[in-house]
C-alpha positions in Angstrom: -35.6 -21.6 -2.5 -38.6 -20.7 -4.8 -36.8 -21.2 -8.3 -39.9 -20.0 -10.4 -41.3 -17.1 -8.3 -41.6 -14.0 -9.5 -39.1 -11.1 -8.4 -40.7 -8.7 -5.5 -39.5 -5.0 -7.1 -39.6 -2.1 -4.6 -39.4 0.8 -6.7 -38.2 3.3 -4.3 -36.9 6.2 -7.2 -40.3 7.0 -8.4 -42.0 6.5 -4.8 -39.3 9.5 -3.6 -39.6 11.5 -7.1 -42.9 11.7 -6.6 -42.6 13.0 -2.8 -39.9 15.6 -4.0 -42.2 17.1 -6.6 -45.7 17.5 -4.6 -43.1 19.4 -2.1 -40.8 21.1 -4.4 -44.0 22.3 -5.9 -46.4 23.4 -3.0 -43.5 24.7 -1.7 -42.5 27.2 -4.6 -46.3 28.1 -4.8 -46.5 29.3 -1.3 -43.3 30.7 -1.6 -43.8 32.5 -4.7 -46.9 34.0 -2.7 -45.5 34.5 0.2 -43.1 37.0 -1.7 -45.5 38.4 -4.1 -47.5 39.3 0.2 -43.6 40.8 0.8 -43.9 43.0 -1.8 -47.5 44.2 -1.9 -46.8 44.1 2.7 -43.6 46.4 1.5 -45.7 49.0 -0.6 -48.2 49.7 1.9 -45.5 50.3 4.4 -45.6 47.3 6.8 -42.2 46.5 7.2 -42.4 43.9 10.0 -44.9 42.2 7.7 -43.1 42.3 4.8 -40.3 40.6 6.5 -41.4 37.6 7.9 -43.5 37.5 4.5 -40.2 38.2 2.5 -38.4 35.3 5.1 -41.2 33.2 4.6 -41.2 33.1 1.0 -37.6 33.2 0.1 -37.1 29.5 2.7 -39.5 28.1 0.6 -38.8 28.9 -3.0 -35.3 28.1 -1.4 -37.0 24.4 -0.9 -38.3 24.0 -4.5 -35.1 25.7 -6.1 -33.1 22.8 -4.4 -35.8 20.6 -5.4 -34.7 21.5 -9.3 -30.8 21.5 -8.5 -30.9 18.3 -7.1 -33.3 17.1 -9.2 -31.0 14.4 -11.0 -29.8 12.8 -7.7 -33.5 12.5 -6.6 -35.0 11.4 -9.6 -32.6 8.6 -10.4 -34.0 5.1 -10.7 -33.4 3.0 -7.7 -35.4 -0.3 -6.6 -34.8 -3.0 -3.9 -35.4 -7.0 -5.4 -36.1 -10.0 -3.6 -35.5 -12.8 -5.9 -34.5 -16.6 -5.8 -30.9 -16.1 -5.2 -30.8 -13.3 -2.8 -31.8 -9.7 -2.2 -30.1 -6.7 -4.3 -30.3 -3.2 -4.0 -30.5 -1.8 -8.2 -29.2 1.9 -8.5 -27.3 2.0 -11.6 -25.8 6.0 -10.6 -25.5 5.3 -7.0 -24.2 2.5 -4.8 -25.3 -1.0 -6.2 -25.1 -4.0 -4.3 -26.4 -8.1 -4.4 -26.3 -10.1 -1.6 -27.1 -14.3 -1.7 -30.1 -15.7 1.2 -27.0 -17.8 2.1 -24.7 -15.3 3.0 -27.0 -13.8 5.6 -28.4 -15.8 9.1 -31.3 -13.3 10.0 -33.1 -10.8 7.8 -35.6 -8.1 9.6 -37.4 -4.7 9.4 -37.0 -2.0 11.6 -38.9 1.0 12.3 -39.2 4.2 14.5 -42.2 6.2 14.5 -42.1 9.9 15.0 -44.5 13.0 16.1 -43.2 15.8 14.4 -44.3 18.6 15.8 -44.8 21.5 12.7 -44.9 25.1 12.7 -48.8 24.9 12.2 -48.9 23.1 15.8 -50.0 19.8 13.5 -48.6 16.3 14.6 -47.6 14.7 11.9 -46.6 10.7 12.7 -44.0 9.2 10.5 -42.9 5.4 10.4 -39.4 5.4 9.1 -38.7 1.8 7.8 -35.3 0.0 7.4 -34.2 -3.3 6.1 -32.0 -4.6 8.4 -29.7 -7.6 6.8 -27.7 -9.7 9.2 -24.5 -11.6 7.6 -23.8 -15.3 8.7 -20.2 -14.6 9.3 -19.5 -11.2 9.7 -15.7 -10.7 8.7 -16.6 -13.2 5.3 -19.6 -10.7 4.6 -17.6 -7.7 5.4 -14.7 -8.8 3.0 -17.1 -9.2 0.2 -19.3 -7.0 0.7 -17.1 -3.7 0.8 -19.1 -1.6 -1.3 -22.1 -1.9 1.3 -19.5 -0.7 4.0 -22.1 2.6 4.0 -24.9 0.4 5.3 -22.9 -1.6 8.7 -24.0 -0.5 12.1 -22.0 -1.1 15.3 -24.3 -3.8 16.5 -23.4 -5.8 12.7 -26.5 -5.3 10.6 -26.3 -4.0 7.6 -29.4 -0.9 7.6 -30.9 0.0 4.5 -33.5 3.0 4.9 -36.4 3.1 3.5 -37.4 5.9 4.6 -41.4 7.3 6.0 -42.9 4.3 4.7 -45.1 2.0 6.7 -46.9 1.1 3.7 -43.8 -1.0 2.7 -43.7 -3.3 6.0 -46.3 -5.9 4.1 -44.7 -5.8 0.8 -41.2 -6.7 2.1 -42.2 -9.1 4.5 -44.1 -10.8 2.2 -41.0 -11.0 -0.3 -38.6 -12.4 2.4 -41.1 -14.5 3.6 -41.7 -15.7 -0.4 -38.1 -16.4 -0.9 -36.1 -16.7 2.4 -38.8 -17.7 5.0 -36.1 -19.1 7.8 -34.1 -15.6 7.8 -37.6 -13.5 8.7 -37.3 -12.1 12.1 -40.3 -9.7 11.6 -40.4 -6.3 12.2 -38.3 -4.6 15.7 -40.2 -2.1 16.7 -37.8 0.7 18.3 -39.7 2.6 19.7 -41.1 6.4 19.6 -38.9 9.7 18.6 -40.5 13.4 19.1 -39.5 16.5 16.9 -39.7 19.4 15.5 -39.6 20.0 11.3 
């Protein structure tokens, strides 16, 4: 294994903080408008209007008000790094966890992409990624590893979403291919998911 290389940091906190605020804030914009169209729908006597508008706007200032309550969970640092020795997930106020190249026999990504269909009629496609980590021995790993107990799937893989980020696929396979080239079983494609957001 590369002994001088570089870590490959993932810096998945600030890629989701920054999601979270673009919504939290378009969202308490358009709801804030959509109640200030309540009230004005309200005064001129439109009461139909002014309910959907009043529905409308209090769902999405609902949005960026649980945007600010959760705001500490969201915003905490958390980063995935592929290094010499193994792979490790870094969130210091969360659930950390390291895992050694030799522990593991196969490493690969998965991904589903999704049509979401939303209320505007708009398609909107979505590539959620995962790191999938396969242990060499199972019950070993398992025993070791209890505080990735979150992460095990029936079939044995250990998933670690990534979330709606495509953009990642390059950037990890590159690291696992820098560091642990023989455990790269490239990216499963499973398949397509329709739904509604």
């Amino acid at each position: 294994m590369p002994g001088g290389m570089a870590p490959v940091v993932v810096d998945i906190g600030t890629r989701d903080t920054r999601r979270v605020v673009i919504g939290g804030v378009v969202s308490g914009v358009l709801g804030v408008l959509a109640l200030v169209g309540a009230v004005s729908a309200y005064s001129d006597g439109e009461g139909v209007g002014g309910t959907i508008a009043l529905v409308i706007g209090l769902g999405l200032t609902g949005i960026a008000v649980g945007a600010v309550v959760n705001w500490k969970r969201i915003s905490r640092p958390r980063k995935l790094v592929f290094e010499g020795p193994g792979v490790r997930w870094d969130d210091p106020a969360g659930a950390p966890w390291a895992v050694a190249w030799q522990e593991l026999g196969a490493v690969r990504i998965s991904r589903t992409r999704e049509r979401v269909v939303n209320p505007a009629d708009a398609i909107v496609r979505r590539t959620m990624v995962r790191l999938d980590l396969l242990p060499a021995d199972q019950q070993a790993f398992r025993a070791r590893h209890a505080d990735m107990a979150h992460l095990v799937r029936e079939d044995g893989a250990y998933r670690l979403p990534l979330g709606d980020a495509a953009a990642l696929i390059p950037v990890v396979e590159r690291a696992v291919m820098a560091f642990a080239p023989q455990l790269y079983r490239g990216v499963q494609d499973e398949g397509f998911t329709v739904g509604l957001s």
